[in-house]
GUGUSE-908686 format. One record per residue: residue in one letter; y, x negated, z of N, C-alpha, C in turn. Coordinates in pm, 1 decimal. Layout:
<dogus>
<dogu rest="A" n_north="Y" n_east="X" n_up="Z" ca_north="Y" ca_east="X" ca_up="Z" c_north="Y" c_east="X" c_up="Z"/>
...
</dogus>
This chain:
<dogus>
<dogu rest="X" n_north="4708.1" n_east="-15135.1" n_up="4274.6" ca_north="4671.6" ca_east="-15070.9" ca_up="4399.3" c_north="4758.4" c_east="-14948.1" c_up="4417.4"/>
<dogu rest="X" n_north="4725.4" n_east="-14818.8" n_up="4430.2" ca_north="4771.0" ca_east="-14711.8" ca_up="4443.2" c_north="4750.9" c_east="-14673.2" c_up="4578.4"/>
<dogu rest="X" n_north="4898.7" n_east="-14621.5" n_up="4667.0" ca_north="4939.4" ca_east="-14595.4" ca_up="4802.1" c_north="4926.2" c_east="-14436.2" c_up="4819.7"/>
<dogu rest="X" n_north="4878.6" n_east="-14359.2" n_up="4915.8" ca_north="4932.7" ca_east="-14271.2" ca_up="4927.3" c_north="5061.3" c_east="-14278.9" c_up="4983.0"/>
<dogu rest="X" n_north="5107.4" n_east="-14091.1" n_up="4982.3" ca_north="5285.1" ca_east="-14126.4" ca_up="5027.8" c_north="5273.8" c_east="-14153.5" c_up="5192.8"/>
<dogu rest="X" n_north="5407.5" n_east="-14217.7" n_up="5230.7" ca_north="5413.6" ca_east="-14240.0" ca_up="5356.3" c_north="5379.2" c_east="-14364.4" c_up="5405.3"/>
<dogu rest="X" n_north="5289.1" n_east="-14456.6" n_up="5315.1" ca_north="5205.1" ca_east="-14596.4" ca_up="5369.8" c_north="5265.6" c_east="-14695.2" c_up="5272.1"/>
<dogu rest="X" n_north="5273.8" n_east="-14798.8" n_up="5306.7" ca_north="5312.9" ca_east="-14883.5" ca_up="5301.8" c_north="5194.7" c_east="-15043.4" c_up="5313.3"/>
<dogu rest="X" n_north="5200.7" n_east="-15135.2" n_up="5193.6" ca_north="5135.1" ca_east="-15218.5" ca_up="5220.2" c_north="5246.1" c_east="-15351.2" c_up="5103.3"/>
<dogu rest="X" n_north="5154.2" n_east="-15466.1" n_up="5207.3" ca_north="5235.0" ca_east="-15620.8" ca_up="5154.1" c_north="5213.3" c_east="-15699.3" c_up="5259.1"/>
<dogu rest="X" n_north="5292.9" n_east="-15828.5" n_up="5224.4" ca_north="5218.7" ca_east="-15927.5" ca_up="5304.5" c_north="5331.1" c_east="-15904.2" c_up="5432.5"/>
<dogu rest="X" n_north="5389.1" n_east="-15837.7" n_up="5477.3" ca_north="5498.9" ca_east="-15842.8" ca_up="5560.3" c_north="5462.2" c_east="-15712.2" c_up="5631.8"/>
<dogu rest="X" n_north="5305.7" n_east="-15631.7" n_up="5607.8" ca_north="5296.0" ca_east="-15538.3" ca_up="5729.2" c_north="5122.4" c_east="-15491.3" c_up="5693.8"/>
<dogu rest="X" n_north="5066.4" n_east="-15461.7" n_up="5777.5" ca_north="4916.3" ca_east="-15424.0" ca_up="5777.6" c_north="4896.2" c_east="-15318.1" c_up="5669.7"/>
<dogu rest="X" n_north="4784.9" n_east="-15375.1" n_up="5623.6" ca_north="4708.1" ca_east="-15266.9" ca_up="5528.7" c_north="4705.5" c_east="-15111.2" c_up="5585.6"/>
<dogu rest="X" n_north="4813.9" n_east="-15017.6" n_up="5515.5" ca_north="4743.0" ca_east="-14888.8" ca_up="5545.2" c_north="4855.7" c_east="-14859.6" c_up="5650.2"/>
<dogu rest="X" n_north="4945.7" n_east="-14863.4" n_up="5709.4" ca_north="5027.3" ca_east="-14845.9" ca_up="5818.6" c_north="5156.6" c_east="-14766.4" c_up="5782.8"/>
<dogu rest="X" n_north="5180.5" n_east="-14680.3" n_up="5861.2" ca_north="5260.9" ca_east="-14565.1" ca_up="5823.5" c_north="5420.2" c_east="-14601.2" c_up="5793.1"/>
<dogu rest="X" n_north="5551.6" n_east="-14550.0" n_up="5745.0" ca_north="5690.1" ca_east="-14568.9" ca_up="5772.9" c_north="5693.2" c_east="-14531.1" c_up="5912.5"/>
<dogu rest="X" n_north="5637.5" n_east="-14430.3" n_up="5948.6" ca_north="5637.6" ca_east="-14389.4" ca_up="6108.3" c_north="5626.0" c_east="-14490.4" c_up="6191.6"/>
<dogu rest="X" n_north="5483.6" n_east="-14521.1" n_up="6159.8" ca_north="5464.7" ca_east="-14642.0" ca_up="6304.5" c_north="5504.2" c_east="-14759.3" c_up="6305.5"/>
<dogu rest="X" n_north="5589.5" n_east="-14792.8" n_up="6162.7" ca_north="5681.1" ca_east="-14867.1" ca_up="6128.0" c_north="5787.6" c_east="-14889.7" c_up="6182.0"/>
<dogu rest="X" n_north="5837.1" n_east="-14765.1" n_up="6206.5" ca_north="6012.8" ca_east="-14744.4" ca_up="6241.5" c_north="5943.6" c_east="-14708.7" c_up="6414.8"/>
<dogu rest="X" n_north="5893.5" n_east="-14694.6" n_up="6443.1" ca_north="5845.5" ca_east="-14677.6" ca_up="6572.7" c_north="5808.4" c_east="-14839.8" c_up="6660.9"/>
<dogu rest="X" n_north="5752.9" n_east="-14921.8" n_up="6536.1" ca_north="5767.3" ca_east="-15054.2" ca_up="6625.1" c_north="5897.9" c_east="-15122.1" c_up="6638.2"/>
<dogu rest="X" n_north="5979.4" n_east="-15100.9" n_up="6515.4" ca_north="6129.5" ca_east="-15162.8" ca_up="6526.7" c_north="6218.1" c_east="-15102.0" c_up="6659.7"/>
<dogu rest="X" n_north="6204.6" n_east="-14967.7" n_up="6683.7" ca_north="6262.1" ca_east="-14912.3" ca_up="6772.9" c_north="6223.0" c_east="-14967.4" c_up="6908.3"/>
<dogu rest="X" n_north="6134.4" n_east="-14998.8" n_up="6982.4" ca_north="6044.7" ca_east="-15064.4" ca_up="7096.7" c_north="6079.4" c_east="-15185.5" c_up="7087.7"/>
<dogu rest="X" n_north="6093.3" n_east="-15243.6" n_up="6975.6" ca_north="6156.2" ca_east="-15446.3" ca_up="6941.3" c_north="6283.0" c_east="-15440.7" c_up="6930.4"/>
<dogu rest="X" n_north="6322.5" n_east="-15325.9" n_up="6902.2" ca_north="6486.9" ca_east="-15387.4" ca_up="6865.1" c_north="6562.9" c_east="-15410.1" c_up="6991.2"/>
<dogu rest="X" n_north="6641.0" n_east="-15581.5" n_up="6975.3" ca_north="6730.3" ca_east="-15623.2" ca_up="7106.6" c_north="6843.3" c_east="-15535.9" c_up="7104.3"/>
<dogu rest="X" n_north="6903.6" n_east="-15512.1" n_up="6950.7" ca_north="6989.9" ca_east="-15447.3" ca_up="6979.9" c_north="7022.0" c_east="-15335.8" c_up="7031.7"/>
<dogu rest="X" n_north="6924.8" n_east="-15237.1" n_up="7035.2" ca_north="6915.5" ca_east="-15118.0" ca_up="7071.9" c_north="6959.0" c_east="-15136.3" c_up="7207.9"/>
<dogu rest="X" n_north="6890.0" n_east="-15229.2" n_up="7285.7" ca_north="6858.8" ca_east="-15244.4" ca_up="7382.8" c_north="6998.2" c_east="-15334.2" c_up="7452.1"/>
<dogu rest="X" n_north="7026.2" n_east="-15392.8" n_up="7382.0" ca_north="7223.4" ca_east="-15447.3" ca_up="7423.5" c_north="7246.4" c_east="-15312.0" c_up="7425.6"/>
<dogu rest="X" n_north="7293.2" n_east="-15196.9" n_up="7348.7" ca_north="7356.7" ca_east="-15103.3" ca_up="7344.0" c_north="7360.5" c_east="-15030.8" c_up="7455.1"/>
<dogu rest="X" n_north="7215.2" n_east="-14951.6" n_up="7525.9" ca_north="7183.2" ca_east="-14923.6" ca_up="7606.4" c_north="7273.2" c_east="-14987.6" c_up="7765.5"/>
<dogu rest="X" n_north="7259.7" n_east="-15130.6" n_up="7770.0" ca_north="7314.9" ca_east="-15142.0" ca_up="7875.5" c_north="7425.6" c_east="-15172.7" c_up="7887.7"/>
<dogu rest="X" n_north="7512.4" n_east="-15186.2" n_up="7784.7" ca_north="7642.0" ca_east="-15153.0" ca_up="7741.0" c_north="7715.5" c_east="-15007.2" c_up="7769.8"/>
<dogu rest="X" n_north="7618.6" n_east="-14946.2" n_up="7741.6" ca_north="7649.5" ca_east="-14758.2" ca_up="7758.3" c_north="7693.6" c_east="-14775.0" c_up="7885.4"/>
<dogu rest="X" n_north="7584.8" n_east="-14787.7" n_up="7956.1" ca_north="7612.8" ca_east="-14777.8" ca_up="8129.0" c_north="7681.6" c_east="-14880.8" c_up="8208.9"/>
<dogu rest="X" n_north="7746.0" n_east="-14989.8" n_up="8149.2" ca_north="7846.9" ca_east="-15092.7" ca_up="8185.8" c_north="7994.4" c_east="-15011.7" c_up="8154.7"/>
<dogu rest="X" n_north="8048.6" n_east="-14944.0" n_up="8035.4" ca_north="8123.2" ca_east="-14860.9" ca_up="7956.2" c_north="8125.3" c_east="-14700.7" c_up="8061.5"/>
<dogu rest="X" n_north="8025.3" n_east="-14653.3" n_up="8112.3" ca_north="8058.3" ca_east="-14575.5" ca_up="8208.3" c_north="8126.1" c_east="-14587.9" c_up="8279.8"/>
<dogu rest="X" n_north="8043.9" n_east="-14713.2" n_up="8363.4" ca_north="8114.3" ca_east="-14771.7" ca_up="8505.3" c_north="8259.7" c_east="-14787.0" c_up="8453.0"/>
<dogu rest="X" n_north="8293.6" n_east="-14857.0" n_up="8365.0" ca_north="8440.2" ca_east="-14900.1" ca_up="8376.0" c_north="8540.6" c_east="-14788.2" c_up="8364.0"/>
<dogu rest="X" n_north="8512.8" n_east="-14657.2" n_up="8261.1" ca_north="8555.2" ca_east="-14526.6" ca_up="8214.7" c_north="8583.3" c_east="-14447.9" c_up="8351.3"/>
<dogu rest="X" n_north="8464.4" n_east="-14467.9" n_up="8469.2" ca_north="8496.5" ca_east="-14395.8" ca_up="8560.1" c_north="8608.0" c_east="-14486.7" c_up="8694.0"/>
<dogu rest="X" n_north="8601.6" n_east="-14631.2" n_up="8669.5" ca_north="8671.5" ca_east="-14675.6" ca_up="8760.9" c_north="8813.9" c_east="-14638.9" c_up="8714.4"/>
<dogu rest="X" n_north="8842.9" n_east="-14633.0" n_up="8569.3" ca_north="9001.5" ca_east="-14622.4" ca_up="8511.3" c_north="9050.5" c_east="-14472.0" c_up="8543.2"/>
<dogu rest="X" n_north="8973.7" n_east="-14393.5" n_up="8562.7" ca_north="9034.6" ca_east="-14251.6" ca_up="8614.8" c_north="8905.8" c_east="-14186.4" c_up="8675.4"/>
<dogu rest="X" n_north="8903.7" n_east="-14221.5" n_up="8811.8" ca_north="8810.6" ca_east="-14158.1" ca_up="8903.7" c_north="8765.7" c_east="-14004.7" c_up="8921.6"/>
<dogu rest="X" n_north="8634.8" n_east="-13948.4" n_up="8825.9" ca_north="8660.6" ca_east="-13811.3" ca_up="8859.7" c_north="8757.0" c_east="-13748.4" c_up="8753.8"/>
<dogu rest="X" n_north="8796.7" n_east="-13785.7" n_up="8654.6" ca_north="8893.3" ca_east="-13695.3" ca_up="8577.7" c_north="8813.4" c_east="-13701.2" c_up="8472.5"/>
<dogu rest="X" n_north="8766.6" n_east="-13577.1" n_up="8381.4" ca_north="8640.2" ca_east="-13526.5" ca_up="8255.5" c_north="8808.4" c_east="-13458.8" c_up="8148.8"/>
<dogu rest="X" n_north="8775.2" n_east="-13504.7" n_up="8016.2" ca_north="8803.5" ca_east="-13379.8" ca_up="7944.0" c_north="8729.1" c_east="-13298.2" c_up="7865.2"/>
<dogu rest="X" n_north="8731.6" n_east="-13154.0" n_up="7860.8" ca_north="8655.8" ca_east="-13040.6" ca_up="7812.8" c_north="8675.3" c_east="-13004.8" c_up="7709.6"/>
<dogu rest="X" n_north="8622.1" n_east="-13022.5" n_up="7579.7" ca_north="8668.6" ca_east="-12937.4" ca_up="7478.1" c_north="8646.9" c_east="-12801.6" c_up="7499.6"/>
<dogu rest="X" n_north="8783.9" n_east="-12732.5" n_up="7505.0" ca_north="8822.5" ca_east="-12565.6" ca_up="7506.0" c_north="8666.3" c_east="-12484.1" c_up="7414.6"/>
<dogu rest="X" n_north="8691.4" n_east="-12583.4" n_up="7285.7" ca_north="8601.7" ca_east="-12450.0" ca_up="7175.0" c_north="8443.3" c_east="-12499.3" c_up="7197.0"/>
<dogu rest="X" n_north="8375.1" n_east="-12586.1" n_up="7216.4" ca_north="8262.0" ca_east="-12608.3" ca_up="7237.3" c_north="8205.1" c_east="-12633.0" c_up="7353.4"/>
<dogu rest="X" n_north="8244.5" n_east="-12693.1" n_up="7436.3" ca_north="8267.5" ca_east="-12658.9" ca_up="7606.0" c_north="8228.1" c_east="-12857.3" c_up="7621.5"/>
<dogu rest="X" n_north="8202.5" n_east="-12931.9" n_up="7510.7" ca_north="8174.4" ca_east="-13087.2" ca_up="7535.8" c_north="8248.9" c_east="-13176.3" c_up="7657.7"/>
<dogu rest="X" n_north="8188.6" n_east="-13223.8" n_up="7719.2" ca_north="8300.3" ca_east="-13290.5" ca_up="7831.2" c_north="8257.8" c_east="-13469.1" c_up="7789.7"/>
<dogu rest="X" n_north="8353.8" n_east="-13519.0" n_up="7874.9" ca_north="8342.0" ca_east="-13696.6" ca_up="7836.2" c_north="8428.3" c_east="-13730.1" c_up="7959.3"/>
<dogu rest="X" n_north="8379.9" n_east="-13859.6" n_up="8002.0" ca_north="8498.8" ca_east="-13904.2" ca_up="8073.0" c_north="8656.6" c_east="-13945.9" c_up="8039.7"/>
<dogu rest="X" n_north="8749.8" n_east="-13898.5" n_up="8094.7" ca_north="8909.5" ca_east="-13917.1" ca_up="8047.3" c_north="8916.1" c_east="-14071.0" c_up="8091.8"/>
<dogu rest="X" n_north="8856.3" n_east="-14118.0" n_up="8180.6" ca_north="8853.8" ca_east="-14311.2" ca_up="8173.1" c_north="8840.2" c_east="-14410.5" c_up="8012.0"/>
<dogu rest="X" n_north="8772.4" n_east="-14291.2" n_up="7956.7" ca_north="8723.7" ca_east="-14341.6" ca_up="7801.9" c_north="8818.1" c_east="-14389.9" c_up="7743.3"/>
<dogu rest="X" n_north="8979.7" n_east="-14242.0" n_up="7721.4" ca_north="9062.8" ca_east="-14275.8" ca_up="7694.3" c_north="9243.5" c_east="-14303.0" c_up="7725.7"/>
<dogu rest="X" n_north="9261.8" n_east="-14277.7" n_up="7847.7" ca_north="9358.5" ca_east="-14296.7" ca_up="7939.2" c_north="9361.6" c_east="-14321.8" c_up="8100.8"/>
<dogu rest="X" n_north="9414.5" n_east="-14352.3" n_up="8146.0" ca_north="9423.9" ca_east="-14397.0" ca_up="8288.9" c_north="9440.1" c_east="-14342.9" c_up="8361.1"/>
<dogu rest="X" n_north="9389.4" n_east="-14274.5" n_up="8462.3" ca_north="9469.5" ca_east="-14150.1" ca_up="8544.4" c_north="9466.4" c_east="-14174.4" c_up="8704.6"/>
<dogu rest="X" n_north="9548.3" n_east="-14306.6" n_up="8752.0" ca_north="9470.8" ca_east="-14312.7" ca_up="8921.7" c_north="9565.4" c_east="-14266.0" c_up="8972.5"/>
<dogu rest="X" n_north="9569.3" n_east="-14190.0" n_up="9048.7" ca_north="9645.1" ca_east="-14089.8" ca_up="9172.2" c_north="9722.5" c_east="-13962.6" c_up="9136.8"/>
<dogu rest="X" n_north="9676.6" n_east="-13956.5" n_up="8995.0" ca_north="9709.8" ca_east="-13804.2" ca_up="8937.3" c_north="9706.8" c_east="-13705.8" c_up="8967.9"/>
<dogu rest="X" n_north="9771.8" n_east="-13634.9" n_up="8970.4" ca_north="9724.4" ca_east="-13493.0" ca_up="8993.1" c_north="9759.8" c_east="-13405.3" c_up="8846.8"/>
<dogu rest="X" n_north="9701.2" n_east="-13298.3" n_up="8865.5" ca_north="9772.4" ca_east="-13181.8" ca_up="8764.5" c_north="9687.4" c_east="-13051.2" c_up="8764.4"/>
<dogu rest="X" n_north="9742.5" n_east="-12933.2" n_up="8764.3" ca_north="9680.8" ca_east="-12828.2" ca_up="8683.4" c_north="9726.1" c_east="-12746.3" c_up="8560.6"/>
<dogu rest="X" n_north="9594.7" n_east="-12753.7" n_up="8534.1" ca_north="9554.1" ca_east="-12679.3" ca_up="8418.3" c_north="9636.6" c_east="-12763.1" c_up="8297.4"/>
<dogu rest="X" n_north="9617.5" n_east="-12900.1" n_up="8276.8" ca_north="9650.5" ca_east="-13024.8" ca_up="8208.2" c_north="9636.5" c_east="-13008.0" c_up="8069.8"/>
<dogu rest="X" n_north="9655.2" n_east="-13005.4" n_up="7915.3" ca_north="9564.0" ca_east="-12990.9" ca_up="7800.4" c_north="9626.7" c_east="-13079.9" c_up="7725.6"/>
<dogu rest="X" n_north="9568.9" n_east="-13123.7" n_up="7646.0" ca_north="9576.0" ca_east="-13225.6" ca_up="7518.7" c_north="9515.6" c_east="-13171.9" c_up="7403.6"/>
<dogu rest="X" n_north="9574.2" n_east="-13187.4" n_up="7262.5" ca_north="9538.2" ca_east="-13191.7" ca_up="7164.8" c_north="9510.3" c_east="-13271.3" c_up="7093.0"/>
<dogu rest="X" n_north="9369.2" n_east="-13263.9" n_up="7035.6" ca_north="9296.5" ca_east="-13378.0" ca_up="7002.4" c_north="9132.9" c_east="-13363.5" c_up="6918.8"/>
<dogu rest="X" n_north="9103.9" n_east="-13450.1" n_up="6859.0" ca_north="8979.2" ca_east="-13440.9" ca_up="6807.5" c_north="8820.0" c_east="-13425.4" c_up="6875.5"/>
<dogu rest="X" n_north="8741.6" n_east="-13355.0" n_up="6881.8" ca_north="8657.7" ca_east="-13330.2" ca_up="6977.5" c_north="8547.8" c_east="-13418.0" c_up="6946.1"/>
<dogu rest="X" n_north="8467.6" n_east="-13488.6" n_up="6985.4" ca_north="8351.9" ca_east="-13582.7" ca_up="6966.7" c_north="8247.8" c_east="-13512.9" c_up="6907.5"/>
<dogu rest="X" n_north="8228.3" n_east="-13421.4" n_up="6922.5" ca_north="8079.2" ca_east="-13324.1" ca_up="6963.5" c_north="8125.1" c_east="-13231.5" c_up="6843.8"/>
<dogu rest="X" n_north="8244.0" n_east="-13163.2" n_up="6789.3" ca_north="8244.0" ca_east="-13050.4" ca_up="6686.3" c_north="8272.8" c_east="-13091.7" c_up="6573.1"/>
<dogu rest="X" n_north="8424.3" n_east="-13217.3" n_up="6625.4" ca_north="8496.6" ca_east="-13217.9" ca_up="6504.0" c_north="8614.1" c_east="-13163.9" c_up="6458.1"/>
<dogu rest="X" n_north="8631.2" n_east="-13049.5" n_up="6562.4" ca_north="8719.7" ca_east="-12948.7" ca_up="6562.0" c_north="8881.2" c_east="-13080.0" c_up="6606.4"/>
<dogu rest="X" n_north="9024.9" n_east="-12977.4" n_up="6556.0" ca_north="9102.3" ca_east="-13039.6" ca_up="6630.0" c_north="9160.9" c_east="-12899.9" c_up="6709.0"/>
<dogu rest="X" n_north="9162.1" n_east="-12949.7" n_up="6887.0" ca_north="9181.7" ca_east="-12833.7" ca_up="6925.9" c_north="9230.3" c_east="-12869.8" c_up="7041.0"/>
<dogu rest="X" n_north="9241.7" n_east="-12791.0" n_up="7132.6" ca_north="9298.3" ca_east="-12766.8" ca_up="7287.4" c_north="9188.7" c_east="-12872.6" c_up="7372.6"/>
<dogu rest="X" n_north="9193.8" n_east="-12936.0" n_up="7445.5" ca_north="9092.7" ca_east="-13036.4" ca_up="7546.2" c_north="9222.3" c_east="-13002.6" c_up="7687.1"/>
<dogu rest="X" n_north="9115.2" n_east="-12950.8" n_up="7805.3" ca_north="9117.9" ca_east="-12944.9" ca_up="7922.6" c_north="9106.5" c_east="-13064.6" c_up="7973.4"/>
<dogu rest="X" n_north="9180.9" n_east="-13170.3" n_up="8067.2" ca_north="9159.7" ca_east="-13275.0" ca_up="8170.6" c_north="9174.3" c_east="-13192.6" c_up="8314.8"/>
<dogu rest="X" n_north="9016.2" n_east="-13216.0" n_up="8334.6" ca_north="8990.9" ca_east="-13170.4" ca_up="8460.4" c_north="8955.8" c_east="-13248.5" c_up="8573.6"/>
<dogu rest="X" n_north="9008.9" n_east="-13262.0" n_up="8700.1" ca_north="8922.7" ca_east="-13346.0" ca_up="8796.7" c_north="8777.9" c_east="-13288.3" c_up="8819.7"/>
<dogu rest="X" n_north="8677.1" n_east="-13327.8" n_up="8812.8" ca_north="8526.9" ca_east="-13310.6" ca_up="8898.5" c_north="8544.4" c_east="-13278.8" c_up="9012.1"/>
<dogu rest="X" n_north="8465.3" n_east="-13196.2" n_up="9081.5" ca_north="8425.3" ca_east="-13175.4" ca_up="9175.8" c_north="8353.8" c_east="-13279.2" c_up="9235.8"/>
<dogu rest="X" n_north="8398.5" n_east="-13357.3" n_up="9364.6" ca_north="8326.6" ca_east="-13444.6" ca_up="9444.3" c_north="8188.7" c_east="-13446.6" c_up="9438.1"/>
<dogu rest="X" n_north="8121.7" n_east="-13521.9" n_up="9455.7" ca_north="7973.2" ca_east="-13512.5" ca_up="9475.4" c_north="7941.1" c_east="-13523.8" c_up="9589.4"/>
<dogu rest="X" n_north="7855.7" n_east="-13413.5" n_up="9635.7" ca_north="7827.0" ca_east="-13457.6" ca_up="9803.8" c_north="7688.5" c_east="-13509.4" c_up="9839.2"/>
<dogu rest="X" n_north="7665.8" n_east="-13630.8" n_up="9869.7" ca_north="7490.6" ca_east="-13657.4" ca_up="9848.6" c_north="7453.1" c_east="-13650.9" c_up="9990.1"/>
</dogus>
């Protein structure tokens, strides 16, 4: 039996059915994905309770993250704060700004 490219056949998936709509049903089924997901936003919450409002900026790419991620900062103050360190987003090792946020006013 000769496949074109891209399809996929056997007793473990429908005659004729793409890698696409393949990897497209695993993605929609997968639990884990889906632990991860609400893990992310459990991992927020806690990042922002450990230093309320405090982001660091990478200087060269402008990436921000919460500073709860990786240190503690409750009743801090400081200006114009910097750390040197590895950036998530470039890769670079460089200058990182810890900045407080601006309040949110809803």
């Amino acid at each position: 039996m000769r496949l074109s490219p891209g399809t996929m056949a056997g007793p473990h998936c429908a005659t004729g059915s793409t890698f696409e709509d393949a990897a497209i049903r695993r993605q929609l089924t997968n639990p884990i994905k889906q632990m991860a997901e609400k893990t992310e936003a459990q991992n927020q919450e806690r990042y922002e309770r450990r230093a309320p409002g405090w982001v660091v900026r990478c200087l060269k790419c402008g990436f921000t993250e919460p500073w709860g991620k990786y240190a503690i900062r409750l009743g801090a103050a400081s200006w114009k704060k910097c750390t040197i360190r590895r950036c998530s987003r470039c890769g670079r090792i460089c200058c990182h700004a810890i900045e407080k946020r601006a309040s949110r006013q809803d």
